[in-house]
C-alpha positions in Angstrom: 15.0 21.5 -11.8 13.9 24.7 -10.1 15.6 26.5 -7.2 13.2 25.2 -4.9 14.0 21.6 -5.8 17.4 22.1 -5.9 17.9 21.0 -2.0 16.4 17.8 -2.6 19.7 16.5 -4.1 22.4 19.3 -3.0 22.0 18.3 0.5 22.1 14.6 0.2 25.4 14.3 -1.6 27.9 15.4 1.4 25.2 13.7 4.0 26.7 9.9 2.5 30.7 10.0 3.0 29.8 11.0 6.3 28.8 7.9 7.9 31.6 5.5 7.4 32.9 7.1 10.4 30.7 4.7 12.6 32.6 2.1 11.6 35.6 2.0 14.1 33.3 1.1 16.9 34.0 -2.2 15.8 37.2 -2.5 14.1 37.6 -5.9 15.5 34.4 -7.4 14.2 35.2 -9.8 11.1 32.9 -8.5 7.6 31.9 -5.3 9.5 33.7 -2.8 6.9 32.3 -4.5 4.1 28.5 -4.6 6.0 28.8 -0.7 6.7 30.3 0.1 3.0 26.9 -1.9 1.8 24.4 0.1 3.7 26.4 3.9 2.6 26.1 2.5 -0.9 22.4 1.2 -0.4 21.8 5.0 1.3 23.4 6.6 -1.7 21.4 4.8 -4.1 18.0 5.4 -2.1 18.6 9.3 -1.8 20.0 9.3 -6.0 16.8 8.0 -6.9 14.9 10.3 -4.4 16.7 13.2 -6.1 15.8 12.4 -9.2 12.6 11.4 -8.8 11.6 14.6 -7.2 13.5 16.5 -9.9 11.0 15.4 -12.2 8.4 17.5 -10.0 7.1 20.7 -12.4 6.2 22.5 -9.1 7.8 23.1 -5.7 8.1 21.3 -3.1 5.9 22.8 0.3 7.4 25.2 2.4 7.9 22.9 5.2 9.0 20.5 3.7 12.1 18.8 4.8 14.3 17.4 1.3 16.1 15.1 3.5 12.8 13.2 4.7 11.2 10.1 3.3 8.4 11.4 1.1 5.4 9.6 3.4 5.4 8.2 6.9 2.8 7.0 8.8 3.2 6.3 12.7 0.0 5.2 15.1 -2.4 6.2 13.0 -6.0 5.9 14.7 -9.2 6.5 12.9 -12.5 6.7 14.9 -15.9 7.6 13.8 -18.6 8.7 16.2 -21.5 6.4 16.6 -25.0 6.3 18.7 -24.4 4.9 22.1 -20.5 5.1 21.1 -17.5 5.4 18.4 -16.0 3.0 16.4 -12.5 2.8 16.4 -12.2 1.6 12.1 -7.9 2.3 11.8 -6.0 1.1 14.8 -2.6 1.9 15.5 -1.5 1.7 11.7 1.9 1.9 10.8 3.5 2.3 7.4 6.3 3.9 4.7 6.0 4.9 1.4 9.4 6.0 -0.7 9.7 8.2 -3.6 8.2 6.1 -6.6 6.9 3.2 -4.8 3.9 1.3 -5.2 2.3 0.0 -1.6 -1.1 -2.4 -2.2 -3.6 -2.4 0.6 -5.3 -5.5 1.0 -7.9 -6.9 3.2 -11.7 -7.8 3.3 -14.2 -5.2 3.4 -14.8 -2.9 6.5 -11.0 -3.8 7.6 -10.3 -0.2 7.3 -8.4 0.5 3.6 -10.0 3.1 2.5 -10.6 4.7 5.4 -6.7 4.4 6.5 -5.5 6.2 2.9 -8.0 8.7 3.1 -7.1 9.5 6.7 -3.9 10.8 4.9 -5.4 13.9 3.4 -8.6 14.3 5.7 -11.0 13.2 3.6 -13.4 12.3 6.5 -17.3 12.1 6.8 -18.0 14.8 9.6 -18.5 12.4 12.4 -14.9 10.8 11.4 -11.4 11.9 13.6 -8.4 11.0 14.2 -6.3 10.5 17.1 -3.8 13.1 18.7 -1.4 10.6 18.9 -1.2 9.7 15.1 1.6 11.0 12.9 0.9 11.0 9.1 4.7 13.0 7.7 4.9 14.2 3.7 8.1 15.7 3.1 8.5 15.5 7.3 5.5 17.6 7.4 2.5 16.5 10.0 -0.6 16.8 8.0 -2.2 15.2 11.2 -1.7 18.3 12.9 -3.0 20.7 10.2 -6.6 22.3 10.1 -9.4 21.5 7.7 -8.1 25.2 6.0 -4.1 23.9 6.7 -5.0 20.9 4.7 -6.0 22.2 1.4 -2.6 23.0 0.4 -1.5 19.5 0.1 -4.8 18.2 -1.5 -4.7 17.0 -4.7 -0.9 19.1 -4.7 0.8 16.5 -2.9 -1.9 13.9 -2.8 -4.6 12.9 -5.0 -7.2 9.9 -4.9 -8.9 8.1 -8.0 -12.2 7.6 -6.4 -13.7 3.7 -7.0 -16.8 4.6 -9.3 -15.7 6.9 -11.9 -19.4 7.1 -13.0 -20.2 8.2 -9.3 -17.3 10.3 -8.4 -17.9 12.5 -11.6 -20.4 15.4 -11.8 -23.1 14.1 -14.5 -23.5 17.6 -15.4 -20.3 18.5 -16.5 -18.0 18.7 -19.3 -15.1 16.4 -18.3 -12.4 18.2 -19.2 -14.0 21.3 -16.8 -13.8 18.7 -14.2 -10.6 18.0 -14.6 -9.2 21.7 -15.5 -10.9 22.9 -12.2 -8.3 21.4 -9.8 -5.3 22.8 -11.7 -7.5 26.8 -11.2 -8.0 26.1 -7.8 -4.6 24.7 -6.6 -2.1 25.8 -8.8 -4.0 29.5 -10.0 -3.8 29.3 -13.5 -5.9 31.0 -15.8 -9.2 29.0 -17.3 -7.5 29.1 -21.0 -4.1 27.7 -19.7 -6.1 24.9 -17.4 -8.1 23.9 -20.3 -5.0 23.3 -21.6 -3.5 21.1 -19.3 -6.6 19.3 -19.1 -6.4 18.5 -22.9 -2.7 17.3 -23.0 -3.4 14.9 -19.7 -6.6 13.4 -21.5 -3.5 12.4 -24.4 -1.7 11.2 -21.3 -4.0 8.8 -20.1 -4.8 7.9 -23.7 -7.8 9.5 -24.4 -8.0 12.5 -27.6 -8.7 16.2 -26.1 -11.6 16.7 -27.8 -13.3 13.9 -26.1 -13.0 16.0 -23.1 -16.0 18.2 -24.0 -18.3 14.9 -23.5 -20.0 14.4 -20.3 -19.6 11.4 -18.0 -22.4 9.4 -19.4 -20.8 9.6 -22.9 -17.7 7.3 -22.3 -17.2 4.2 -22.0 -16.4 2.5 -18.3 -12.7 2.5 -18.9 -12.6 5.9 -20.2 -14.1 7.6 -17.4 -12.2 6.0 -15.1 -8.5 7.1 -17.3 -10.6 10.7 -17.3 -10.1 10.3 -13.0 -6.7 9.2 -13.4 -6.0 12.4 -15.4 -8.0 14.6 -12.7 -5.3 12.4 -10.1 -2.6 13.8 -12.6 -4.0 17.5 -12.7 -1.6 18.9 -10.2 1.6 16.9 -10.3 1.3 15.1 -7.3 3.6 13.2 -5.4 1.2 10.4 -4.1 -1.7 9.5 -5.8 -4.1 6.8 -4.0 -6.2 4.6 -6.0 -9.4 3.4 -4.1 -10.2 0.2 -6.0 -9.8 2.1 -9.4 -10.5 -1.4 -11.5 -13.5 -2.4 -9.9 -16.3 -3.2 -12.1 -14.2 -2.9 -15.3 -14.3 -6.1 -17.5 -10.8 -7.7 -17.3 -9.1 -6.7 -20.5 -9.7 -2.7 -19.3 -8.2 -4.1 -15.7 -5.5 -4.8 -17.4 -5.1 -1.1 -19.4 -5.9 0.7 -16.5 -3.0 -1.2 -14.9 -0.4 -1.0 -17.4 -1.4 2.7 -17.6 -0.8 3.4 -13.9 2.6 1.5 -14.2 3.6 3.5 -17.3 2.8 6.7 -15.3 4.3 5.3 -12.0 7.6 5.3 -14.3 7.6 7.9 -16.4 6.4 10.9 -13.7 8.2 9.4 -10.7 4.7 9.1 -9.1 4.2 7.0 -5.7 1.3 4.9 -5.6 -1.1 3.4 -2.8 -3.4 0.9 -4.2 -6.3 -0.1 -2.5 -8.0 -3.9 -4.0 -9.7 -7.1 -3.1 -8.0 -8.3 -6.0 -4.6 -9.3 -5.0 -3.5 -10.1 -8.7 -3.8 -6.2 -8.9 -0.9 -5.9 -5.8 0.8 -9.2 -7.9 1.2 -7.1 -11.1 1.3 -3.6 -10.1 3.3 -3.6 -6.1 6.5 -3.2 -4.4 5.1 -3.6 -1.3 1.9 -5.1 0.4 -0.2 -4.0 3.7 -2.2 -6.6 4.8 -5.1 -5.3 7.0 -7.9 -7.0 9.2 -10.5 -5.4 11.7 -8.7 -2.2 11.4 -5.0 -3.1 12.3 -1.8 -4.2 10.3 -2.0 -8.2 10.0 1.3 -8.6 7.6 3.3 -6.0 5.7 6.5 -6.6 3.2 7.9 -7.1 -0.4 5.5 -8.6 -2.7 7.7 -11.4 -3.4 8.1 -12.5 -0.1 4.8 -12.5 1.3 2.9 -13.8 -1.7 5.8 -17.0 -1.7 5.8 -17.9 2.2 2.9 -15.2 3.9 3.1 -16.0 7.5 0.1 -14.3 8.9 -2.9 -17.2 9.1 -4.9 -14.4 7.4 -2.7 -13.7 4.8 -2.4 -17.1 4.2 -6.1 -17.7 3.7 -6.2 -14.8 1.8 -3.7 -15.8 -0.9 -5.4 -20.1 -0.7 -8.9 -18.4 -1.7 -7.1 -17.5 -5.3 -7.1 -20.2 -7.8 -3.3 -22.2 -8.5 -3.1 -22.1 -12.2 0.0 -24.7 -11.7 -1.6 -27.0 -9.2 -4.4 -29.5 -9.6 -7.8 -28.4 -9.2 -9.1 -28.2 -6.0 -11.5 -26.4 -4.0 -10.4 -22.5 -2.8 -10.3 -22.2 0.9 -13.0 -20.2 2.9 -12.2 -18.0 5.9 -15.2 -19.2 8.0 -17.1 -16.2 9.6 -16.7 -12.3 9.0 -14.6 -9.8 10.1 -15.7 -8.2 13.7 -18.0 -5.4 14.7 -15.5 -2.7 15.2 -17.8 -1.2 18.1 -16.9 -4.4 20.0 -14.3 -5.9 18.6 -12.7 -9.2 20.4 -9.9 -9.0 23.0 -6.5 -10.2 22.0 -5.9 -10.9 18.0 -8.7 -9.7 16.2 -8.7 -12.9 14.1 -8.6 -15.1 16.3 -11.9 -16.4 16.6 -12.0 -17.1 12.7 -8.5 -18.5 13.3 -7.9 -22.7 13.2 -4.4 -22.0 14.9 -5.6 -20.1 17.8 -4.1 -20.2 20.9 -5.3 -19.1 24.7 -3.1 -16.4 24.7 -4.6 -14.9 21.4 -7.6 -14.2 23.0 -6.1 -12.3 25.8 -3.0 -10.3 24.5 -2.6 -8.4 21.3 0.4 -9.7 19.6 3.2 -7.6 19.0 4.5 -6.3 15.7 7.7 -8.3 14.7 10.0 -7.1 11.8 12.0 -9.7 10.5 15.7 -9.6 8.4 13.6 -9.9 4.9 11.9 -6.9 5.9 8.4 -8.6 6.6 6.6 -7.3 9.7 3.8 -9.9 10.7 1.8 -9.4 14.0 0.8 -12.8 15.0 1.3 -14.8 18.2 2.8 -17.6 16.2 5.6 -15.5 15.7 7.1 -13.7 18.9 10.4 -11.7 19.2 12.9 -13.7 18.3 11.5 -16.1 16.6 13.3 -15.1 13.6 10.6 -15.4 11.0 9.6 -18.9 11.8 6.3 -20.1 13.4 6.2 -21.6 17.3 7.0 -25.5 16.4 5.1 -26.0 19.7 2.1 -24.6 20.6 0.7 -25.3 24.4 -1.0 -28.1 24.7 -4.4 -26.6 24.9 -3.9 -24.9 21.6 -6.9 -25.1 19.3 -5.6 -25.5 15.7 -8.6 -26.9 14.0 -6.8 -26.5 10.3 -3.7 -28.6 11.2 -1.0 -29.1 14.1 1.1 -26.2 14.0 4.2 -27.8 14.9 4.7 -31.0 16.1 8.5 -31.0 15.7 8.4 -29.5 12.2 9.3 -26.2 10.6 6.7 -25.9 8.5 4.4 -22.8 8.8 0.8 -22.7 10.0 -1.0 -23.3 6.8 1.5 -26.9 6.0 3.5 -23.9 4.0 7.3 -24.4 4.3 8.6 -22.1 6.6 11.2 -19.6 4.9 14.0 -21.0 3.7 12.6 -24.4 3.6 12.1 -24.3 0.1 13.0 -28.4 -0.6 9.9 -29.2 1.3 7.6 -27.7 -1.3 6.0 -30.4 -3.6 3.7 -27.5 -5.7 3.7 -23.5 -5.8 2.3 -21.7 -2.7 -0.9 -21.2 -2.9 -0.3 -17.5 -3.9 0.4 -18.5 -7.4 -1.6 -15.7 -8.9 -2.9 -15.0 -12.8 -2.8 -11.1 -13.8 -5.6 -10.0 -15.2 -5.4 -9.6 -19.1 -2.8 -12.2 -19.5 -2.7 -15.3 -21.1 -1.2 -18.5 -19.7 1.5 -18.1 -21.6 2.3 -14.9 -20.0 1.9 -14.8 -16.5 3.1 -13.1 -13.9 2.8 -15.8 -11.6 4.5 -15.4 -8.3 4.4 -18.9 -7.6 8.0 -20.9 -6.4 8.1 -23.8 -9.4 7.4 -21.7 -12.2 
């Protein structure tokens, strides 16, 4: 570890003894001491593995950058793009977290603002994109929101890199590929052409592809090649995020499944955090921690993989996870989310899915619903589930509610798709409709998230 990383754990280690001291506030509280001795040791753990993850770094952290913060937050973030006769607001008030060597999926339909929201991260904008003063987007408890076009560059492909969707597109056509990929290691970190050649070389190997196919152009690999050729381009620079924009798309599912396993190897072995961005969600099923669910711009439901996938609460993320085949139920036809998502110039008042919703309510039309975080860590922003509700739907919807898929409550717990409500796991008869086949695997060797496995 260098002197420049060697805050990153020195601080950390006096910072945990230090706040047991909270706990005589209430001595006289039964399980308290226990409670507060479980979060130090959960904190301890957390800023361990941040030390040692960020140990692994071969380069220094920024300047700026705090060692005590979390290594990516996102608060109100607000995306709009500048349109004739108006703007079009495509990222809405997102909020997210991403810890050292995490892996956060980013799901949604197209034009529900995924790619737009991870590439708001580094500025990566078309000119008529900006985003809004109030958004706060903290690496290392630095603002990039705040910095400059010029202010920018230092964190680009340093701190955060992107493996574009379309290798075939996002590489030049008329150059060598391992010049393309030795470029960003000149450029950021100033080495020498002979040493970045080099490094180029040895991350081809990395990503499984020999050096010397690195003097081929583009057109000369195969599919899967050139998209491990942008994953070593990601990999140039040691980064400390790296954001995937659909980087299995078009790839036949056996090389899904390599390009997967390959970013999970990597994920492991170089302490790298990842943000995936996929229609597929048997690419957040196999490769997650954590997924954002996203619709017309804004967070629908975000959480643990496991959680959501086995009781999602959000009627979108529901519909979602019913449109993928059961490989442990019965066949039966996939549901359809009837409509499309909104115009983002205009977009509806209240819940933005609640015109394509069957468990709409008046007030979904009128308010926006609140974000709720729950005690499993979920946050769902749904009307079904106010503050206070403690993760379970409204058993009784107003009379004039207009659930066309089902009654909502009618006395029972179960959640607005017929799912069991959380906890209610005796009243399941099959696997939730999440039940989910990774690509690449056989039956025999799914990872199936589904409850009766």
């Amino acid at each position: 570890m260098t002197d420049a990383l060697q805050p990153a754990g020195t601080p950390d280690t006096p910072d945990t003894p230090a706040e047991p001291p909270e706990t005589p506030e209430t001595p006289d509280t039964p399980g308290t001491a226990p409670a507060d001795e479980a979060a130090a040791a959960a904190r301890t753990a957390v800023l361990d593995a941040r030390a040692v993850i960020r140990g692994r770094r071969q380069w220094p952290l920024p300047k700026q950058a705090d060692p005590n913060a979390p290594l990516l937050v996102v608060e109100h973030l607000t995306t709009r793009f500048k349109m004739p006769g108006g703007s079009l607001k495509a990222v809405d008030d997102v909020s997210f977290q991403l810890n050292d060597g995490e892996a956060l999926g980013i799901a949604g339909e197209s034009g529900c603002g995924k790619t737009t929201t991870a590439l708001s991260l580094v500025g990566l904008l078309p000119a008529n994109g900006r985003i809004g003063k109030a958004s706060s987007i903290k690496l290392f408890g630095i603002d990039l929101a705040k910095k400059s076009e010029e202010g920018l560059r230092r964190y680009r492909w340093r701190e955060i890199s992107v493996v574009f969707q379309g290798a075939m597109n996002a590489l030049n056509p008329v150059r060598r590929v391992v010049d393309q990929i030795a470029e960003p290691v000149e450029l950021r970190l100033r080495v020498d052409r002979a040493d970045a050649v080099k490094r180029a070389g040895q991350l081809l190997e990395m990503v499984g592809i020999p050096a010397k196919r690195g003097r081929a152009y583009p057109h000369e690999l195969s599919g899967g090649m050139r998209q491990r050729a942008m994953i070593a381009m990601a990999l140039a620079c040691d980064p400390a995020i790296v954001i995937g924009d659909e980087p299995t798309t078009a790839l036949d599912v056996m090389v899904q499944a390599q390009i997967l396993e390959l970013l999970e190897r990597l994920r492991r072995e170089l302490g790298l955090s990842l943000i995936l961005i996929t229609h597929d969600l048997s690419v957040i099923a196999e490769s997650c921690d954590r997924v954002l669910v996203m619709y017309a711009g804004k967070v629908a439901e975000e959480g643990a993989v496991n959680v959501i996938f086995r009781t999602p609460r959000h009627p979108y993320t529901q519909k979602l996870l019913g449109a993928f085949p059961n490989i442990h139920a019965d066949r039966r036809t996939l549901d359809v989310i009837p409509g499309s998502p909104p115009d983002l110039r205009t977009p509806p008042p209240g819940c933005r899915f609640h015109p394509r919703c069957s468990f709409a309510m008046p007030v979904c039309s009128v308010e926006v619903p609140p974000e709720v975080t729950f005690d499993d860590g979920v946050r769902v922003a749904c009307h079904l589930y106010p503050p206070g509700s403690d993760g379970v739907p409204i058993t009784k919807p107003t009379k004039d509610a207009v659930a066309g898929g089902g009654d909502v409550g009618g006395g029972s717990t179960a959640g607005p798709a017929g799912l069991p409500g959380p906890g209610d796991e005796d009243a399941r008869t099959e696997p939730v409709p999440a039940t989910i086949l990774s690509p690449g695997h056989g039956l025999a060797d799914d990872h199936s998230l589904g409850a009766n496995e």
